[in-house]
N, C-alpha and C positions, 0 to 999 in steps of 0.2 A: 660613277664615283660618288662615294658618300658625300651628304653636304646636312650642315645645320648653319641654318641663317635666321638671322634676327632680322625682326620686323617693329615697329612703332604703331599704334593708333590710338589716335585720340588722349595723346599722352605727348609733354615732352621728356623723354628722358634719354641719355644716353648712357649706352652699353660699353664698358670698355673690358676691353683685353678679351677680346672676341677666338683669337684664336688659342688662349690658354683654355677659355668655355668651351670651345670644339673639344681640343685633346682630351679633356676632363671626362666631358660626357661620353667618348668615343671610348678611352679607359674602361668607366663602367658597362658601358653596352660590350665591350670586348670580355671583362671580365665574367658577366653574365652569361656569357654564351652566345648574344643577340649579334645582329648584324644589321646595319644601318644601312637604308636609304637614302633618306632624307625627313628632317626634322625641320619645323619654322619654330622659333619661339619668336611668340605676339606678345609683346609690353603694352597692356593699356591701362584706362583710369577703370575705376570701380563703376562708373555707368554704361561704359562700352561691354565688360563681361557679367553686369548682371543682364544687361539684354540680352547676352549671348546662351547666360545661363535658364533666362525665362523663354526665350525661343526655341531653341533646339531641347532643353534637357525639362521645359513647366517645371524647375526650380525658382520660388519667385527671393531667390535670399542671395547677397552677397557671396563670393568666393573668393579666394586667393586666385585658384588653377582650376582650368580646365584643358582635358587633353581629349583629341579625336585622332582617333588612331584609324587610318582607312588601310591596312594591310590587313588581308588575312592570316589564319595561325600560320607557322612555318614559316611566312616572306618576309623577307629585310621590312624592317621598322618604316613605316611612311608614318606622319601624325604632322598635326596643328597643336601646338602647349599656347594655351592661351594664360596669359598671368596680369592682375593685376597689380600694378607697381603700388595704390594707393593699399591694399590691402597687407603686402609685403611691409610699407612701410608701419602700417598701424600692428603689423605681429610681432614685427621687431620690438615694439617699444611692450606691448603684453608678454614677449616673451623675453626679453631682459637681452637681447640680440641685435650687434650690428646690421645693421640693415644690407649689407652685402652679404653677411655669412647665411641671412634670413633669406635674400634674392635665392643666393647659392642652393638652399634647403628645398626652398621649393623648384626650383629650378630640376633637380636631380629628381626629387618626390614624383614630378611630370616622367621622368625618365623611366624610374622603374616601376609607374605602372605602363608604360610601354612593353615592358621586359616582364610582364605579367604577374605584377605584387599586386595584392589590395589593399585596403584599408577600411572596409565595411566592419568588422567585430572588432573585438579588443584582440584578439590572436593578429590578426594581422595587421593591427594598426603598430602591436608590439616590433611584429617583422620591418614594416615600411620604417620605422626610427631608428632600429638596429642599423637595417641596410643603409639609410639615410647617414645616419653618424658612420658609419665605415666609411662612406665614398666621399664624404667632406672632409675627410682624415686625407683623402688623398690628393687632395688638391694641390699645386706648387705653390712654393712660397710666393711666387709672382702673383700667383691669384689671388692669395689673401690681403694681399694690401695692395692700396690705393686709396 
């Protein structure tokens, strides 16, 4: 049975309305064509994923997200989305963005490069915000507030 579960480290934060987050992501991955395994999304501080980011990827810089995708092509989605909440908070306020719809953006961003987007050139950085802004568009009203 598919499952996406949330995780904490080295953070306090909580996650609410966990199972409109399932529907949501499961939507997009539906709409895509993908099919899900299993997903963790990891909430932590900005020093738990820049070591994350310096150990496994010798990125020594900040990041929002990081995603490790251990399926190969063709198999239900398996991954780790690692996301910084301290990073989330500092984009929302550079990008003029509630801090939930910010969560919500990257949250999904981790999604479809599961579902095989990128975001290395400006051609596809254009794709990953198109896509990104369609699947925030479809969020339930439950999700958007709190």
């Amino acid at each position: 049975m598919p499952s996406i579960n949330f995780f904490l480290e080295d953070i306090n934060f909580r996650v609410r309305k966990k199972k409109l987050i399932r529907n949501w992501l499961l939507l997009t991955i539906k709409k895509e064509g993908g099919e899900l395994d299993n997903i963790n999304l990891i909430f932590t501080s900005d020093n738990y994923l820049h070591h994350i980011n310096v150990e496994h990827l010798n990125h020594d810089t900040l990041t929002d997200i990081i995603t490790f995708e251990y399926n190969e092509t063709g198999e239900p989605i398996t991954s780790d989305i690692f996301i910084s909440v301290d990073r989330v908070k500092e984009n929302s306020v550079t990008f003029r963005q509630r801090q939930l719809d910010e969560l919500h953006r990257i949250i999904v961003h981790g999604t479809l490069h599961l579902l095989g987007y990128k975001d290395k050139n400006k051609s596809d950085k254009e794709l990953m915000t198109i896509k990104e802004d369609y699947y925030l568009s479809l969020r339930s009203e439950d999700l958007l507030n709190y």
